[in-house]
C-alpha positions, 0 to 999 in steps of 0.5 A, a space after each residue: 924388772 917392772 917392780 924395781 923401776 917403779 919402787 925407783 920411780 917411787 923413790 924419785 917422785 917421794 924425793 921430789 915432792 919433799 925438796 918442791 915442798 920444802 922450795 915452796 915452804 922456804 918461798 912463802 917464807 920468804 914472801 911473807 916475812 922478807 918481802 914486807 921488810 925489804 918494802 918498808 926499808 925501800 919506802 923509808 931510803 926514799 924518805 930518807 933521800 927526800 929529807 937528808 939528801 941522796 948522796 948523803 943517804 946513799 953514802 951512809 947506806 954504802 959504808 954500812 955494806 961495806 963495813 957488813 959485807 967485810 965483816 961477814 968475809 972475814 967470819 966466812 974465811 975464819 970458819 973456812 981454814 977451821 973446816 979444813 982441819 975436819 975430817 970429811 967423816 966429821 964434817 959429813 956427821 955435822 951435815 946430816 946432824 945440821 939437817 936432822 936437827 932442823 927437820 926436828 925442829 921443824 915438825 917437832 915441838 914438845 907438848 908439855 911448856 917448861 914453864 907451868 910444868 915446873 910451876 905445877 910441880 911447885 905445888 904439887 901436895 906434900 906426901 904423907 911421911 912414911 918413918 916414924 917421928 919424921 915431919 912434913 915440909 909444912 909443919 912447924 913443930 
């Protein structure tokens, strides 16, 4: 019985040190890519307060949040009623599908760049012909 709750307190602990590194992952994300632009567009509305006017600004910036946030409200509803219409099966597989993709992604990056692999194929040396008569790409006879 020992042996079985420590492989679950394994287990657990794995479990739980992969969702506190993908939390802290997603923090400094957040704190290194977000944070910089919600202080630059905070910094600018007060520049644009103190030359346009507060109301003025204020009113802009409410009416474009208003007009995104229906926007998104009308996208959410639509993809909503289409769900419905999936299978739990379906929309199981595009979970875990969604999740591997990303964990892919992620971790995973090719080694070889499309670019100048295709380039170095381009030049790559013609073969000798092997039939008899046959001629090569680059003659001209």
């Amino acid at each position: 019985m020992q042996t079985l709750f420590d492989a679950v307190i394994y287990l657990l602990s794995t479990i739980f040190s992969i969702v506190w590194w993908i939390v802290g992952y997603v923090f400094w994300v957040v704190v290194w890519l977000l944070l910089p632009v919600a202080i630059v567009a905070f910094i600018a509305m007060r520049i644009a307060e103190a030359v346009i006017g507060k109301e003025t600004v204020r009113g802009w910036l409410k009416d474009r949040s208003l007009r995104w946030g229906g926007g998104i409200w009308e996208r959410l509803r639509q993809a909503l009623v289409a769900s419905s219409a999936l299978p739990f099966r379906v929309m199981f597989w595009l979970v875990a599908y969604t999740v591997w993709h990303s964990l892919i992604s992620v971790f995973w990056t090719p080694r070889w760049k499309p670019w100048p692999r295709a380039w170095d194929k381009r030049w790559k040396p013609t073969a000798t012909p092997t039939a008899a008569g046959a001629r090569s790409r680059t003659s001209r006879a």
